[in-house]
C-alpha positions as CSV (number, residue, x, y, z in Angstrom):
1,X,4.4,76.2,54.3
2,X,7.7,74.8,52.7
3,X,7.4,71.9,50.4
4,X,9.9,69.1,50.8
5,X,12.1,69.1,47.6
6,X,14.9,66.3,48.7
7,X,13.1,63.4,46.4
8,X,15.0,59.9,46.4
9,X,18.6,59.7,47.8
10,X,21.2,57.8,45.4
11,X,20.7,54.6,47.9
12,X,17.0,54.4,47.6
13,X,17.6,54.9,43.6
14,X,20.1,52.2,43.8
15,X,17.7,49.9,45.5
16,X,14.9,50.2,43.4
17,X,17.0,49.5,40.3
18,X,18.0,46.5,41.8
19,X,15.0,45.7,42.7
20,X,13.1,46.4,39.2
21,X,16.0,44.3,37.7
22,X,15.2,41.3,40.2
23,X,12.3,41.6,39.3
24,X,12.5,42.0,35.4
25,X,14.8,38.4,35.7
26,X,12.2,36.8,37.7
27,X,9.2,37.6,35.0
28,X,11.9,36.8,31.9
29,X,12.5,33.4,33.5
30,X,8.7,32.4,34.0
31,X,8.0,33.7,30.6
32,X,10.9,31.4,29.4
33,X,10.2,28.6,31.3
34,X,6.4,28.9,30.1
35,X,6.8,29.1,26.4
36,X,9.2,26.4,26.5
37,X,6.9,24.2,28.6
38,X,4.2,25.3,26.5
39,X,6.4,24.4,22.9
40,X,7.3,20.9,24.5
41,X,3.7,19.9,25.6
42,X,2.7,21.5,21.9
43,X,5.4,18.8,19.9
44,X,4.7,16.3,22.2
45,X,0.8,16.3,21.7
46,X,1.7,16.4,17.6
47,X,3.9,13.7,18.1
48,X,1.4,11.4,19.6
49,X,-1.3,12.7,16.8
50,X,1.2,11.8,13.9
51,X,1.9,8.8,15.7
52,X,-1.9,7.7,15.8
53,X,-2.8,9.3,12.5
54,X,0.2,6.6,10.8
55,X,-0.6,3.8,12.8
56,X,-4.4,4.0,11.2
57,X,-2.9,4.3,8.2
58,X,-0.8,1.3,8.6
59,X,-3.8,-0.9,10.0
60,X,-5.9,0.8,7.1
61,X,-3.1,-0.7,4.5
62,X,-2.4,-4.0,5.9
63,X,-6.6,-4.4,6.4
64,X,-6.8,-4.4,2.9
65,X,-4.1,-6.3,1.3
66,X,-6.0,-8.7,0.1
67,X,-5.3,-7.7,-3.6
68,X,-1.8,-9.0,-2.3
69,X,-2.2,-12.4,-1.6
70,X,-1.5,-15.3,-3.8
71,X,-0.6,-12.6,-6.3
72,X,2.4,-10.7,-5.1
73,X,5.9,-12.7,-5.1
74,X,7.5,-11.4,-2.4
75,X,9.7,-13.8,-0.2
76,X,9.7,-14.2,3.8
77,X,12.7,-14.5,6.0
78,X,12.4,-17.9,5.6
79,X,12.4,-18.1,1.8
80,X,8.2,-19.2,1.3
81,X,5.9,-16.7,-0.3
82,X,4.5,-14.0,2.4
83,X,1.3,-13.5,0.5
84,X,0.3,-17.2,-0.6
85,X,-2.9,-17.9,0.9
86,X,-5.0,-21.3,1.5
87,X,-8.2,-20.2,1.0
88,X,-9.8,-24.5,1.0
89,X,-8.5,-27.7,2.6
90,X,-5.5,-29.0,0.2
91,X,-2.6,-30.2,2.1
92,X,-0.3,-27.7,1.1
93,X,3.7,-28.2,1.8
94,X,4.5,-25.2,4.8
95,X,1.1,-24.1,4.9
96,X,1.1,-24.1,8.9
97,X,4.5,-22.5,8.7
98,X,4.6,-19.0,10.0
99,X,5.2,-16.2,7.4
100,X,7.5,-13.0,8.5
101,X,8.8,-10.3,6.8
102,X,11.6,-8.3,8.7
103,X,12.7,-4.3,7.5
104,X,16.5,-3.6,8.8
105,X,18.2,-1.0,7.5
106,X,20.9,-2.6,5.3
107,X,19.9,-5.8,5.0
108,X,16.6,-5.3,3.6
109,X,15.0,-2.0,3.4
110,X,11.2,-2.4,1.5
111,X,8.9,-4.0,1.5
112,X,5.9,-3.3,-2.0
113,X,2.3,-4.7,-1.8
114,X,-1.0,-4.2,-3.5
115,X,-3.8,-2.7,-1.5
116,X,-8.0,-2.2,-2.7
117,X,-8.8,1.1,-3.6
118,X,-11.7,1.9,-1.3
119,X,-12.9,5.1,-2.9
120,X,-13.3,3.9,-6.1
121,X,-14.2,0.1,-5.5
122,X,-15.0,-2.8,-8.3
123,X,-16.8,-3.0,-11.2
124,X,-18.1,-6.2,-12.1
125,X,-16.9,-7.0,-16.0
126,X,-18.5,-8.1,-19.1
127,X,-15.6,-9.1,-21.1
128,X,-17.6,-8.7,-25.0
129,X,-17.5,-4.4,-24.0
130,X,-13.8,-4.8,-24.7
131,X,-13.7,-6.5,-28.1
132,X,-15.2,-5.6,-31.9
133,X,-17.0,-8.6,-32.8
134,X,-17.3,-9.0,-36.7
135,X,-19.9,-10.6,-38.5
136,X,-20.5,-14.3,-38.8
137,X,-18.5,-16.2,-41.3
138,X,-20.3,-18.8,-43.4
139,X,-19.3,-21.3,-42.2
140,X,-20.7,-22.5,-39.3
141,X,-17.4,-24.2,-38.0
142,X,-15.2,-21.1,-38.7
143,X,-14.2,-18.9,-36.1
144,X,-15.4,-15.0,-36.3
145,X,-13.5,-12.0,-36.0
146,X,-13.0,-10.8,-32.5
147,X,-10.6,-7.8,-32.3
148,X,-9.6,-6.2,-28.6
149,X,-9.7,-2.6,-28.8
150,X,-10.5,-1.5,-25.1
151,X,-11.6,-2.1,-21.4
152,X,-13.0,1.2,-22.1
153,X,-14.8,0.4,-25.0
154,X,-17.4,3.2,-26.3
155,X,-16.3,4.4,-22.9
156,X,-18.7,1.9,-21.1
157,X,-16.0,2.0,-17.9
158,X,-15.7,5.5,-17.3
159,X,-20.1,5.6,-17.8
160,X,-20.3,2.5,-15.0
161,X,-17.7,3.7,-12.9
162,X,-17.0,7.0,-11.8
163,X,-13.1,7.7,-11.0
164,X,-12.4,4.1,-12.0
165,X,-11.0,5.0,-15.7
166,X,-9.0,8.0,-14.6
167,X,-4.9,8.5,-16.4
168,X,-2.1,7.2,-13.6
169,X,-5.0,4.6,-12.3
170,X,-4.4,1.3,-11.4
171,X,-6.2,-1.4,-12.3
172,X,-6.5,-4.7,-11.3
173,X,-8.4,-7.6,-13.8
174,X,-9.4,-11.0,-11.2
175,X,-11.6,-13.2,-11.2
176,X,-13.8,-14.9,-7.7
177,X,-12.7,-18.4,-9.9
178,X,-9.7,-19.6,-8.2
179,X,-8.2,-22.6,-10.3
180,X,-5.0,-24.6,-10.1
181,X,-2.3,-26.1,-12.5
182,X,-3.5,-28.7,-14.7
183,X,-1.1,-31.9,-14.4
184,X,-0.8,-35.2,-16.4
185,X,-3.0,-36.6,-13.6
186,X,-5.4,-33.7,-12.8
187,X,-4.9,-30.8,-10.5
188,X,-1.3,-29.7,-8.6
189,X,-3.2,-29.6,-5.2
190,X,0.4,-28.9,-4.2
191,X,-0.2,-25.1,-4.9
192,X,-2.8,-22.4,-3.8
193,X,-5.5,-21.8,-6.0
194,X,-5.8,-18.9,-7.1
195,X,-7.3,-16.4,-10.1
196,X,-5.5,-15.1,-12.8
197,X,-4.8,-11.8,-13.1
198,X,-3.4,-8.4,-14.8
199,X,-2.0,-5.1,-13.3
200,X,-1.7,-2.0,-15.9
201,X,-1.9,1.7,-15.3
202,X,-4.7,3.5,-17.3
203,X,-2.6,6.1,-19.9
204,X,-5.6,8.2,-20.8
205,X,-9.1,8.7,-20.8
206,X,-11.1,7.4,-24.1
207,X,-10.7,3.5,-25.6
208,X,-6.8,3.4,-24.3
209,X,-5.4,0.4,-23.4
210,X,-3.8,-0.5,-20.5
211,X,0.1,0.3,-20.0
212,X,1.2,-3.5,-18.1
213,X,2.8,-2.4,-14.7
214,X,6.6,-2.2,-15.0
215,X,7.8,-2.9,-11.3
216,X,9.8,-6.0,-12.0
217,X,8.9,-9.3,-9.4
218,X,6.3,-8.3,-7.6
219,X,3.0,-9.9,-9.1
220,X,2.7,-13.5,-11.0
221,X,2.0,-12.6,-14.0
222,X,1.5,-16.6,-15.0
223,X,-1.6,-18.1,-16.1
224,X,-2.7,-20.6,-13.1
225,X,-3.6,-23.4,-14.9
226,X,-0.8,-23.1,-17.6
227,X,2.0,-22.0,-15.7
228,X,4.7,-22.0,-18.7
229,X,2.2,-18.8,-20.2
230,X,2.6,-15.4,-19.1
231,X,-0.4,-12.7,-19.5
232,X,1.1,-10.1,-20.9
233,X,-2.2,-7.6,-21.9
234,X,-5.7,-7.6,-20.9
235,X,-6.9,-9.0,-24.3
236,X,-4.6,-12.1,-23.0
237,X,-6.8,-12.3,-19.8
238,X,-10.0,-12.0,-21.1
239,X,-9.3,-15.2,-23.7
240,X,-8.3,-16.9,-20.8
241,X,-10.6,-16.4,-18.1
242,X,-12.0,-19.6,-17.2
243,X,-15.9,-20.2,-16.5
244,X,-17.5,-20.6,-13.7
245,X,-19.4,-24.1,-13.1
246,X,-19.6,-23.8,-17.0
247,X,-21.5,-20.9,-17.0
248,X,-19.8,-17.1,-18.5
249,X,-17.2,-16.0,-16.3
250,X,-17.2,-13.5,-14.1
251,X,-14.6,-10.8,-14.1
252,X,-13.9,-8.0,-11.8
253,X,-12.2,-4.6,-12.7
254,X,-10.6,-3.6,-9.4
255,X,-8.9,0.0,-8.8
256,X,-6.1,-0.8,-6.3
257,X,-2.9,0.9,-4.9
258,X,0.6,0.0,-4.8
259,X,1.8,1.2,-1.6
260,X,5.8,0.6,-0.2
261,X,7.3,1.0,3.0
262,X,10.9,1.5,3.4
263,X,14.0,2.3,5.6
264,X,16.3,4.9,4.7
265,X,18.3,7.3,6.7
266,X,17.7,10.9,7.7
267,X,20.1,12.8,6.2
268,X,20.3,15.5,9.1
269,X,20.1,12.9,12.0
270,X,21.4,10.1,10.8
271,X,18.4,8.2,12.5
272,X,16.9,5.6,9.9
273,X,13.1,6.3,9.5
274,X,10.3,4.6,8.2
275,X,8.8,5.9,5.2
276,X,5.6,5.2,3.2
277,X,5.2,5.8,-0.5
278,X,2.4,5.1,-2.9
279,X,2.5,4.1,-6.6
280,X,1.6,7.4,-8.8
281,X,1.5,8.0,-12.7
282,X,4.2,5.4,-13.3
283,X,6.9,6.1,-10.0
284,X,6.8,6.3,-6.3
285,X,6.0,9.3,-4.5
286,X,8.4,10.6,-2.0
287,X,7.9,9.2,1.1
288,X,6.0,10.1,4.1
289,X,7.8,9.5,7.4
290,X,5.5,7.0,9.7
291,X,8.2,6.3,12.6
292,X,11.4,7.7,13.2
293,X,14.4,6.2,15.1
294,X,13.5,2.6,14.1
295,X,15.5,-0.6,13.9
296,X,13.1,-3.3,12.6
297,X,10.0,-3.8,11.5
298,X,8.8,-6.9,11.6
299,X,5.3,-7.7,9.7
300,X,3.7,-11.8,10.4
301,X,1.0,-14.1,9.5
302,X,0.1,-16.9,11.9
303,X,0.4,-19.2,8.5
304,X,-0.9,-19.6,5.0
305,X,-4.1,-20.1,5.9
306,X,-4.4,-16.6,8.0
307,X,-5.3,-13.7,6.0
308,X,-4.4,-10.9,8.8
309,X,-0.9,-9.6,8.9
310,X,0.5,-8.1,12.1
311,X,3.4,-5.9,12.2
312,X,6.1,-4.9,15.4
313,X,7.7,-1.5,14.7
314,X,11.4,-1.9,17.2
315,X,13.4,1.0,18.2
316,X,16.5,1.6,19.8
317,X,16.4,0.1,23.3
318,X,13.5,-1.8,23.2
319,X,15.6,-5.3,23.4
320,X,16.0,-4.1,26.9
321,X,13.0,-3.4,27.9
């Protein structure tokens, strides 16, 4: 019995090359096309997570602001104070008026408020921790010696408050007494009440004192009731402090942030972004981009007495829509 020996002819040979090549093309094309998909549904879904993850964080920022108002001294588009707020029934001049703040690259590029520190919170304050009180004099109508040596007096802060006395810090003196400007004929009801206050960053653990915050214009730093005096130092504020309904006064040690958001320009795209930076041992971080592509942002209150703030992020295009 003879075995065939012949195998494939060079035209069968050809064809199955041609074939297996087909073939091959076919497979490297859906491979292609399915890692590409596959990257582009990928970025996409990242995209729209980023995109959620900064919006919370922009609602999270803007929700508490409220260290912000009637304290920071930033100006509208139309020239009145974003951040004053009515918080009773004085007929204030513009209070009705709308307030809005516009980012455009250019024109104006940041905007810097104060927000609560959630994590760490407040501490209600007994001003006499701070000072060194000597011993009576003997005479009844003089004075005593009172010397200011720390907030962090024998430590009592960082005891009470866990995290709240920690170097780079922030803190925020207030008071829940809002007052006004005492006039020739009584109170300027022409003004928001509102507390005194003092911003400093803490330098160091132990009985340090506060370094004053040095980012010029953005908090009133003027006493309320005395606007022609400045507190300059937390020994200034605690003097100061007014009573409330004649009793002690009540002062609250706040830890807050100082966040900013701001337009600059990618330096690969050329696309102006909007970044967000936070406050930290004495600078601005680098910032974290929120949106890209953007033309505006716009940020509103209905008026003086609203204590919500909306904001409109505008991109290329969207006038037409």
């Amino acid at each position: 019995m003879r075995k065939n020996q012949q195998g494939f002819t060079l035209a069968e040979m050809i064809v199955g090359v041609a074939l297996m090549g087909i073939m091959g093309m076919v497979a490297a094309s859906f491979f292609y096309f399915t890692t590409k998909t596959k990257i582009e549904i990928t970025n996409e879904i990242e995209d729209k997570v980023d995109n959620i993850i900064a919006e919370r964080m922009f609602l999270k920022d803007l929700r508490s602001s409220e260290p912000s108002f009637n304290n920071v001294i930033t100006p509208g588009d139309n020239g009145l104070p974003f951040f004053d707020f009515v918080m009773d029934a004085a007929e204030i001049p513009n209070s009705k008026t709308e307030r809005v703040l516009t980012l455009e690259y250019g024109r104006r590029n940041e905007f810097i408020f104060l927000i609560s520190n959630d994590k760490i919170g407040t501490m209600m304050y007994t001003p006499t921790i701070a000072y060194k009180i000597g011993p009576p004099p003997p005479n009844p109508n003089q004075e005593g010696s009172l010397q200011f040596v720390s907030l962090n007096r024998n430590r009592e802060v960082e005891r009470s408050r866990q995290g709240l006395w920690n170097p780079g810090a922030v803190l925020m003196l207030d008071s829940p007494a809002a007052i006004r400007q005492m006039t020739t004929s009584g109170p300027n009801y022409s003004v928001p009440a509102r507390s005194p206050i003092f911003v400093g960053v803490v330098p160091a653990l132990g009985e340090t004192r506060l370094t004053p915050l040095n980012i010029p214009n953005l908090i009133n730093r003027t006493n309320p009731m005395y606007p022609n005096e400045t507190i300059t130092d937390e020994d200034k504020f605690l003097r100061d402090i007014p009573p409330m309904g004649g009793a002690a006064p009540l002062v609250r040690l706040k830890a807050i942030h100082i966040i900013k958001y701001y337009l600059d320009k990618d330096k690969g795209t050329g696309k102006v972004n909007l970044y967000r930076s936070m406050f930290t041992a004495g600078a601005f971080t680098p910032g974290q981009v929120f949106a890209a592509n953007v033309t505006r942002v716009v940020f509103s209150r209905n008026d003086a007495t609203d204590s919500l703030i909306y904001y409109k992020i505008e991109r290329p295009g969207d006038q037409n829509k």
